[in-house]
C-alpha positions as CSV (number, residue, x, y, z in Angstrom):
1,X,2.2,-11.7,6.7
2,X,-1.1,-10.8,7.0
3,X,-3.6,-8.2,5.7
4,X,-7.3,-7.0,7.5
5,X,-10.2,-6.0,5.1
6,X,-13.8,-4.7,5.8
7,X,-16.3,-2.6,4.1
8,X,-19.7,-0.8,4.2
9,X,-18.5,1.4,7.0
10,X,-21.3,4.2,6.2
11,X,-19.2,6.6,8.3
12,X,-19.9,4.5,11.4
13,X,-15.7,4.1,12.9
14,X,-16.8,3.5,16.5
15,X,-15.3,-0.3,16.1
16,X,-12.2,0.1,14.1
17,X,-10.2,0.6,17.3
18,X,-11.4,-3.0,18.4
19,X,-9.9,-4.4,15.3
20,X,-7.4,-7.0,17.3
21,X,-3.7,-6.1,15.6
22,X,-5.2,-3.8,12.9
23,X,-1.8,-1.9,13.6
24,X,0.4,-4.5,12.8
25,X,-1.4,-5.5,8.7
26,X,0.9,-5.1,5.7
27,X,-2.3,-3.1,4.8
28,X,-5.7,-2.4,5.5
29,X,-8.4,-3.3,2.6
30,X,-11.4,-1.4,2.5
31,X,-14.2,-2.7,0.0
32,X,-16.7,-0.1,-0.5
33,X,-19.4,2.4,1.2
34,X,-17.0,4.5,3.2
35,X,-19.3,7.1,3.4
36,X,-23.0,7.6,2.9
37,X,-23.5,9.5,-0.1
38,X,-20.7,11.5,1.9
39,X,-18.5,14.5,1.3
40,X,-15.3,15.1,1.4
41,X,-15.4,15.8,5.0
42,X,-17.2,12.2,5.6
43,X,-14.3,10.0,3.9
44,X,-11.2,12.2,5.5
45,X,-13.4,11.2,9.0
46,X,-13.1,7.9,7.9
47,X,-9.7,7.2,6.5
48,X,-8.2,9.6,9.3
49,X,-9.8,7.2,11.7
50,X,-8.1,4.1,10.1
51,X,-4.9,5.9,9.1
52,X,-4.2,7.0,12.8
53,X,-3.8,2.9,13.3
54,X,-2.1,1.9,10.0
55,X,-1.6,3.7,7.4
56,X,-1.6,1.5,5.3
57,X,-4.6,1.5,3.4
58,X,-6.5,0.8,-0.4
59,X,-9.7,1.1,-0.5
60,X,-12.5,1.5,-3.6
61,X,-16.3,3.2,-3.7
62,X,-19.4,1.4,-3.0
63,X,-22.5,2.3,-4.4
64,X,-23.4,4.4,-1.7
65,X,-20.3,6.8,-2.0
66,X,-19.7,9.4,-4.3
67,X,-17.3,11.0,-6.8
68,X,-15.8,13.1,-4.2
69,X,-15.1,9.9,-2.2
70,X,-13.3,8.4,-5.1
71,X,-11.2,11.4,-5.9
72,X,-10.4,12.1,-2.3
73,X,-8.7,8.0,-2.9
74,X,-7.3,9.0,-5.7
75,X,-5.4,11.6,-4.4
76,X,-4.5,10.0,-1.7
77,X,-3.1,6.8,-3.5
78,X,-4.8,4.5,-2.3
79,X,-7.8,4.0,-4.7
80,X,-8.1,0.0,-6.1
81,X,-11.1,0.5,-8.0
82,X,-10.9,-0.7,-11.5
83,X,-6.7,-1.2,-10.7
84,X,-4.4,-4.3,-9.5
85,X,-2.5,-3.6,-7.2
86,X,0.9,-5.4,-5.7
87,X,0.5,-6.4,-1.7
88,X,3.3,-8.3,-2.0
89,X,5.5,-9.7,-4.7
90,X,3.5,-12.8,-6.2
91,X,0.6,-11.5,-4.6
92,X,-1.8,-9.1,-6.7
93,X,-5.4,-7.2,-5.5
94,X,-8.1,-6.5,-8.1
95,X,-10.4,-4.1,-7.2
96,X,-14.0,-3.5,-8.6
97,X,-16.5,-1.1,-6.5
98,X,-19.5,0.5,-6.9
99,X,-23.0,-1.7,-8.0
100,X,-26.0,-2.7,-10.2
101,X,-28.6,-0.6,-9.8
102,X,-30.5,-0.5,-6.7
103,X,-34.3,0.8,-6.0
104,X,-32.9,3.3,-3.3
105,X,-31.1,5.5,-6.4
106,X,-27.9,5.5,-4.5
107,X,-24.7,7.8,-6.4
108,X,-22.5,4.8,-7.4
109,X,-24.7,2.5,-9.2
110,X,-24.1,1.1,-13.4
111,X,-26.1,-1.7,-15.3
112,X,-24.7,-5.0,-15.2
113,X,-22.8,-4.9,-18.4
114,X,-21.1,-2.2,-17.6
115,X,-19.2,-4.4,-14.3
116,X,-18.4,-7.8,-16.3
117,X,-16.8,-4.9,-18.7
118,X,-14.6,-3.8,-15.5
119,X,-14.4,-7.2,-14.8
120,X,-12.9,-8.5,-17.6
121,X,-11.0,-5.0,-18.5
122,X,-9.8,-4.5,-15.1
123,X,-8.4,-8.8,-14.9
124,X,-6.1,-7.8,-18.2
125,X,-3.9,-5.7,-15.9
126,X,-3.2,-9.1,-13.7
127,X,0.8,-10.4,-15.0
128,X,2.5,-12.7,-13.4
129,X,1.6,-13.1,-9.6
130,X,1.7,-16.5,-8.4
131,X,-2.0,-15.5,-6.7
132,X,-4.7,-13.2,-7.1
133,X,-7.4,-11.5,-4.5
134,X,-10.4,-10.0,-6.1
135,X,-12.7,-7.0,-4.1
136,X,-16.0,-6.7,-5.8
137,X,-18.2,-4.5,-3.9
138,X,-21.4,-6.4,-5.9
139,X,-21.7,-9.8,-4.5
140,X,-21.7,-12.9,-6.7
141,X,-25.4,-14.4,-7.8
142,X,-26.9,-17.3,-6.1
143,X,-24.6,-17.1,-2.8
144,X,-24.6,-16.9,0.3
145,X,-23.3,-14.2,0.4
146,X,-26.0,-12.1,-1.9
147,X,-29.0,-12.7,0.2
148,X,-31.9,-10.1,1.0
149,X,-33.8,-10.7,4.8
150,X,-36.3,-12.6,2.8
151,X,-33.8,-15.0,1.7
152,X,-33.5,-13.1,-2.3
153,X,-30.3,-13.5,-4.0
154,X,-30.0,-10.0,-5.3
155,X,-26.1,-10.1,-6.4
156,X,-24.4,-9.7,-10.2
157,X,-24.6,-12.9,-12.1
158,X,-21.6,-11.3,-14.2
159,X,-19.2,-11.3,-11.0
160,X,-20.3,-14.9,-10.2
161,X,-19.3,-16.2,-14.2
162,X,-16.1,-13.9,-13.4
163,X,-15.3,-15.9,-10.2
164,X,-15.9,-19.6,-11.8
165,X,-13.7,-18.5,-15.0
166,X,-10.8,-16.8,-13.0
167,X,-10.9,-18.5,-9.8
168,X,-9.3,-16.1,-8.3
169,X,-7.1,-17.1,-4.4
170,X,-9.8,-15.3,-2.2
171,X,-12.8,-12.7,-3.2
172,X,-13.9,-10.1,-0.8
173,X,-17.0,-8.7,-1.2
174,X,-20.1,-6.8,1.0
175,X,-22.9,-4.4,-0.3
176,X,-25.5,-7.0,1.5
177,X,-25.1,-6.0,4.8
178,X,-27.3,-9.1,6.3
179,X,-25.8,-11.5,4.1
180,X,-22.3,-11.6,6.4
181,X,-21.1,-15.4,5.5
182,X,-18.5,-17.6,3.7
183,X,-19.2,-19.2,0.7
184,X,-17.3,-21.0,-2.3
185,X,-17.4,-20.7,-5.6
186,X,-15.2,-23.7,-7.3
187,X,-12.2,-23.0,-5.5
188,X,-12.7,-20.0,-4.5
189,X,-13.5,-18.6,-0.6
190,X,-16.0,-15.2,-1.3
191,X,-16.4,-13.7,1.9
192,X,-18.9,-11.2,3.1
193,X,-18.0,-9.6,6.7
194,X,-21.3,-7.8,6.8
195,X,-21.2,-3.8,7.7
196,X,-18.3,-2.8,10.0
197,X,-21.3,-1.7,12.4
198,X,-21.7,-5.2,13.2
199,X,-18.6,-6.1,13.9
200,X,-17.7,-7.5,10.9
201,X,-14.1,-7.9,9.2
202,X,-11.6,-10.3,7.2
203,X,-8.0,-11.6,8.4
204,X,-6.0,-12.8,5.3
205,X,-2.7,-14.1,5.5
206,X,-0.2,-15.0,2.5
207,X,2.2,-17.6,3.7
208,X,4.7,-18.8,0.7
209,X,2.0,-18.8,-2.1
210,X,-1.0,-19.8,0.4
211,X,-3.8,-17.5,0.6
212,X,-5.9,-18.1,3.8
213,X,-8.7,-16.1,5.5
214,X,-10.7,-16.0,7.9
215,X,-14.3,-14.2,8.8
216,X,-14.0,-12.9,12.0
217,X,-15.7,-10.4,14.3
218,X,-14.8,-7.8,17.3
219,X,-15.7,-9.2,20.7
């Protein structure tokens, strides 16, 4: 079985449709900036767009989305942030959205304490699944996957000490749209596909208790 994940969508939904066997996921996982600082209207374009493919979707804020995006996934059930979630039995998704503070002022953003305290908070839900996937909008410190255009690490040093201590199966993450790339930490595979714009998305597949994944990218 396999699941697809992207993020940082900023409303843009002109490539979703290229999104080879997007229709035929357990799920789709979205990881954060739906919208931009959007409205109601903006996420139900969004998620209306994805849902006419598979319906099957979770999904958690970014820093660039607002209130009203998180309470439209609320009420929709399909909101991961600050939850764990079953895909499958033995197979468990943690979601953490949102970000550290950014000089743009953009809706969604807390100090750095305040996401190793989801971290950690959010991590006591996880009971008994053989394997765990983690979607942290903020990208790990010191990655590849956290880098500026001028080659700046700008991620949370609180979700990289979360990553070496938990270790989780897989760790999806974006925020940094230029910084699309695989890299590890310990054992674990963190993945940025960039923003959707680009092209960018995620093809995990859970096969006994192996998670895999893959960056890939619409043609």
């Amino acid at each position: 079985m396999y699941w697809i994940a992207f993020g940082d969508i900023h409303e843009s939904t002109g490539l979703i449709e290229a999104i080879p066997d997007l229709s035929g996921a357990e799920g789709v996982i979205i990881s954060g900036d739906i919208t931009n600082r959007g409205s109601r209207e903006a996420v139900n374009n969004v998620i209306k767009t994805v849902a006419a493919i598979n319906p099957r979707i979770l999904a958690q804020p970014g820093n660039m989305d607002t209130d009203t995006v998180q309470t439209y996934l609320i009420e929709q059930d399909m909101d991961i942030h600050l939850k764990v979630r079953e895909l499958t039995p033995g197979l468990a998704l943690l979601g953490v959205g949102m970000s550290t503070p950014t000089p743009f002022g953009t809706p969604s953003e807390v100090p750095e304490e305040t996401i190793a305290k989801w971290l950690d908070e959010t991590h006591t839900q996880v009971d008994e699944f053989d394997q765990l996937i983690a979607i942290i909008h903020e990208p790990p410190h010191d990655t590849k996957v956290d880098q500026l255009g001028n080659g700046q690490h700008v991620g949370s040093p609180s979700v990289r000490k979360f990553i070496e201590r938990v270790q989780p199966a897989l760790v999806i993450t974006g925020h940094i749209h230029e910084s699309k790339a695989v890299d590890m930490i310990g054992k674990t595979p963190v993945i940025n596909p960039g923003m959707l714009a680009g092209g960018g998305y995620i093809r995990i597949e859970f096969e006994g208790s192996t998670v895999s994944a893959q960056l890939m990218s619409v043609s």
